[in-house]
N, C-alpha and C positions, 0 to 999 in steps of 0.2 A: 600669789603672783607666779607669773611663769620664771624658769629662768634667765637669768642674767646674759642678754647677751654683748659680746666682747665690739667693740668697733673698729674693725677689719673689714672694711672693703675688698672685693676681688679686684683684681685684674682688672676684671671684663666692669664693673663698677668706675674703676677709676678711670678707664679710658672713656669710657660715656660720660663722665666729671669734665676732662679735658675737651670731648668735642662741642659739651654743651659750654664752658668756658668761653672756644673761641662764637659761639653763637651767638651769646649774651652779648660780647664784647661788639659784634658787629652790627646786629639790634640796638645797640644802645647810642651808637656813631651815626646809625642810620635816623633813629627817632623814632621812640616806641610810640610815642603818642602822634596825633593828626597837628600841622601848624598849626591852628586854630584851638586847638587841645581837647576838642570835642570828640571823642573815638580813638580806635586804632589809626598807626601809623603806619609807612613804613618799616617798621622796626620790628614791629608787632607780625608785620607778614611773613620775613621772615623766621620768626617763629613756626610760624604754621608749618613754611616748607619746611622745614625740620625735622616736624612731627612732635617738637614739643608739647605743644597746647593739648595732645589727647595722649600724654605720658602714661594716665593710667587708665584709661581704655585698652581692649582687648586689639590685638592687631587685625583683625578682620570685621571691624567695625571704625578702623582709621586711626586705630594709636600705636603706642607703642610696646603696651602689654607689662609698664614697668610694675614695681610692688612699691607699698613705701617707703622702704627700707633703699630701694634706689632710688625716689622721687626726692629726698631728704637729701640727697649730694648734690643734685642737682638743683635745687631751692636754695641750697647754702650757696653756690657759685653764683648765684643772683640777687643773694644778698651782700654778696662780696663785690659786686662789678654796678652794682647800684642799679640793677635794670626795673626799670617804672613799670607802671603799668598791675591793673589788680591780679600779678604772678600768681598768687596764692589761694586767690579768689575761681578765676580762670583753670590755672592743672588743677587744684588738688581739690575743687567744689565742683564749681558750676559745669566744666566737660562730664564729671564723674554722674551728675544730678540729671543733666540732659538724658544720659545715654540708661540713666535707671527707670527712665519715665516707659521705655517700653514701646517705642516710635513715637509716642504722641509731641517729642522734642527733638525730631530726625531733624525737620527743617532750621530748627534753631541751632541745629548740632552741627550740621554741617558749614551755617557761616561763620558760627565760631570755629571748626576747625581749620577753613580757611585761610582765619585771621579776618574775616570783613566786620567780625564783632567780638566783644569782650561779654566775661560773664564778674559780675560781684557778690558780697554775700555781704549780712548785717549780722553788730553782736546783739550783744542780749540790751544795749542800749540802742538798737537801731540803728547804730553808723557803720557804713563802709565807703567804700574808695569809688569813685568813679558809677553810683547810682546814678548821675544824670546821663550815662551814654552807654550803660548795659543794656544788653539784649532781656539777660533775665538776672534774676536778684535771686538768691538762696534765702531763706527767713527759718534760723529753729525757732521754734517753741517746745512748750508743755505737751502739749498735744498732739505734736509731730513736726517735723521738717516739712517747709513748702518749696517749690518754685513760683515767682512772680515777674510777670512782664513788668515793663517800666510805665505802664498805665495803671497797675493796682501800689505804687507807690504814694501816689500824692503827693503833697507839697514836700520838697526839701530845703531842708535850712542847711546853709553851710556852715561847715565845722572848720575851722583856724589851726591849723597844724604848723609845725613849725619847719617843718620837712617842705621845700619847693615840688619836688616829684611826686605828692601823693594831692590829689584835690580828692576830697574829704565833705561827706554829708551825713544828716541825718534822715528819718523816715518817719515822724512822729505818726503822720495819719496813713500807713500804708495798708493793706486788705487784705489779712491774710486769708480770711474767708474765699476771697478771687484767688488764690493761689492752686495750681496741681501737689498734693500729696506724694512726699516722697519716704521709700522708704530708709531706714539707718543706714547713710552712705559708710562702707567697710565694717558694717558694725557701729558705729560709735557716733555718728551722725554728723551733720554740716557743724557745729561747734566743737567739738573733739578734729575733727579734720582740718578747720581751721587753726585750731592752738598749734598741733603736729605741724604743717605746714609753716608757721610766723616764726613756730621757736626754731626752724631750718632756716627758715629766710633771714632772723635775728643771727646766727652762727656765725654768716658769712662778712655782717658789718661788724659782728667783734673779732672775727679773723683777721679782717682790715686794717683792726682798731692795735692789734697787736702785733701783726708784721711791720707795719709801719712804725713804730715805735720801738721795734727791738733795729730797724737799719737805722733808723734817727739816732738811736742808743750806742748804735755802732759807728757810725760815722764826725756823731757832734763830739767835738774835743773840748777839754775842760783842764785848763792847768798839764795840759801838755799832753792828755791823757784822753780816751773816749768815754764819755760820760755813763755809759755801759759796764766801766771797769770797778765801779764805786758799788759796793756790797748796797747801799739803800734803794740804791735804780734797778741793778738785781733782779733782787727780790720780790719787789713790785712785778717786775714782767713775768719774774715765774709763779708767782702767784694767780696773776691773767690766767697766763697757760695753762694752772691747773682745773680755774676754776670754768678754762674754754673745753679742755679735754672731758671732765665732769659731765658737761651741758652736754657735750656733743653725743656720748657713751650714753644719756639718759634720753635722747630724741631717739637715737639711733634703738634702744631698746623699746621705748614705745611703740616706734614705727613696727616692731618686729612683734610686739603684743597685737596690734592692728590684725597684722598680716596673717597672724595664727587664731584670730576670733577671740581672745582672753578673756575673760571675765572682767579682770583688773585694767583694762586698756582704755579706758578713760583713767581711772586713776593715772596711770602711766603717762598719759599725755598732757594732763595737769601738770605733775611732777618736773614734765620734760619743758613745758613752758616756762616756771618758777626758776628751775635752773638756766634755763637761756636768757630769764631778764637780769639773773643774778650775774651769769659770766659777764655781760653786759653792758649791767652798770658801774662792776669792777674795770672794764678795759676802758669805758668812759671815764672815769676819774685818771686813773695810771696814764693815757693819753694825753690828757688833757697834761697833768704834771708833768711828762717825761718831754712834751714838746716846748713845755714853759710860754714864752711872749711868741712865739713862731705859730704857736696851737690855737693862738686866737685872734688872728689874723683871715682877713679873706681870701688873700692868696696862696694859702695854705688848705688844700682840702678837706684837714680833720673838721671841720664843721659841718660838711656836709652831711658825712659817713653818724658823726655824731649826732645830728639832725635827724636823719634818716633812722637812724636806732633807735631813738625814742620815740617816732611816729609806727613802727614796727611793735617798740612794744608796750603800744597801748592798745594794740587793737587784739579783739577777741578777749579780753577782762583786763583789768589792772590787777596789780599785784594783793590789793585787798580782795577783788572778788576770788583770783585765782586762789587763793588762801581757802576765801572759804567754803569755794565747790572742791577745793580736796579734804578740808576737814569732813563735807558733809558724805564726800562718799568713801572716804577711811571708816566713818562708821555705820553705812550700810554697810562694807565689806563686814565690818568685826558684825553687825545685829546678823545677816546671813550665815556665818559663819557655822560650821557647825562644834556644839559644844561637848568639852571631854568631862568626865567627873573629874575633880579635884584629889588630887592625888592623897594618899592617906598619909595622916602624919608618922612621923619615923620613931617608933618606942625606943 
């Protein structure tokens, strides 16, 4: 593996966090999706003026020229402010996939950078977000990465999430044969760029999950006292935090494997998924306990943000699959590897 790198945002990093903050935030008041919920919305367009939507395109082809390593602060503040819409699917796929096609996806490319269309992508079970109103569909496989119009999908069955913001399908009969060939989007392909991408956008609902619960912690009073002062509530939230700092240090290094071509960068982005469902599903329980009868309540927004987190992180493998595409390729690393003689024994 490459080296370890440290999660230190510039400057010039954090102020791009903060403008796309207030972007999301104004996207999300406006309405990302169509009233209807068929398409982009207004919300969605202002993205485009932004320049979001083609983050990691070159800036003379209409983006913004970012790497992953900045697209990952910017996912995470979208997964913290709840903004709908296939984020993930859209920057960190389907812009990137369009614009690799080599013009044959100019036209497509330019109404999604727009905002007049969205782009989705499928896991390795066939479901993603919003297949009935994408322009184009990402599809990996074995035999390579495609792009697909929404006419080589075929029939979809909807999928039941429990998250209101994400409508969710299947693609059982979709064609990948009809699709244009694309080549290893950054290297690592449409499913490595998706996990990268979910485990940033996961970051930002368990950042949610744990600011809000360390000011609940601070303000709810208990025997005269704020229930924050009691060594077992604590603990809990610093626990959260290590296991948020953990995830974030491990996306943030993958991203940086990405960006340097690694060998190891899927592994890495496995790695970095594992730890985002893990921070999690730690801030998901700590939450839920630290807000007590208030946490499960409707008027109370932890169900949303919690909702939301578990439709985030199901998508692009579950925790078993995740498991066992990093067992399987911890040991291509070690079979590749090259091997030293055994050292002699010491008389």
């Amino acid at each position: 593996m490459t080296e370890l790198h440290l999660f230190r945002p510039t400057a010039e990093q954090r102020e791009l966090a903060s403008s796309a903050e207030a972007v999301f935030a104004a996207a999300t008041r406006a309405g990302v999706r169509a009233s209807d919920g068929a398409g982009p919305g207004p919300g969605w367009r202002l993205l485009a003026d932004s320049g979001f939507l083609g983050a990691l395109l070159p800036e003379e082809r209409g983006g913004l020229g970012l790497l992953p390593s900045d697209l990952v602060l910017l996912t995470e503040e979208a997964g913290r402010i709840l903004l709908a819409g296939p984020v993930v699917e859209t920057l960190w796929i389907g812009a990137p996939a369009l614009d690799a096609l080599d013009g044959a996806g100019a036209g497509e490319l330019d109404r999604v950078l727009a905002g007049a269309d969205w782009c989705s992508a499928v896991d390795e079970t066939l479901r993603g977000p919003d297949l009935d109103t994408a322009a184009v569909v990402a599809v990996p496989g074995p035999a390579g990465d495609v792009v697909l119009t929404a006419e080589a999908l075929g029939g979809l069955e909807p999928v039941p999430t429990a998250d209101r913001l994400e409508r969710s399908s299947r693609a059982p009969d979709l064609d990948v044969g009809a699709g244009r060939s694309l080549p290893p989007l950054a290297g690592v392909g449409v499913l490595a760029l998706g996990r990268l991408g979910g485990a940033a956008h996961l970051l930002g609902v368990t950042r949610w999950l744990l600011d809000t619960s360390v000011t609940y912690a601070t303000d709810r009073t208990q025997f005269g006292v704020p229930i924050g002062s009691f060594q077992a509530v604590r603990h809990r939230l610093a626990d959260v935090h290590v296991e948020l700092e953990f995830a974030r240090s491990a996306v943030w290094s993958a991203a940086c494997e990405v960006e340097a071509g690694a060998a190891s960068a899927r592994t890495a982005v496995v790695c970095a998924a594992v730890a985002a469902r893990r921070a999690f599903a730690l801030a998901d329980r700590t939450a839920l306990q630290v807000h007590a009868g208030i946490g499960m309540t409707w008027e109370h927004p932890l169900h949303v943000h919690v909702k939301r987190g578990h439709t985030l992180a199901s998508r692009f493998g579950t925790g078993r699959t995740l498991a066992h595409h990093l067992g399987e390729q911890l040991l291509a690393e070690a079979a590749s590897a090259p091997r030293s003689e055994p050292p002699h024994p010491s008389i």
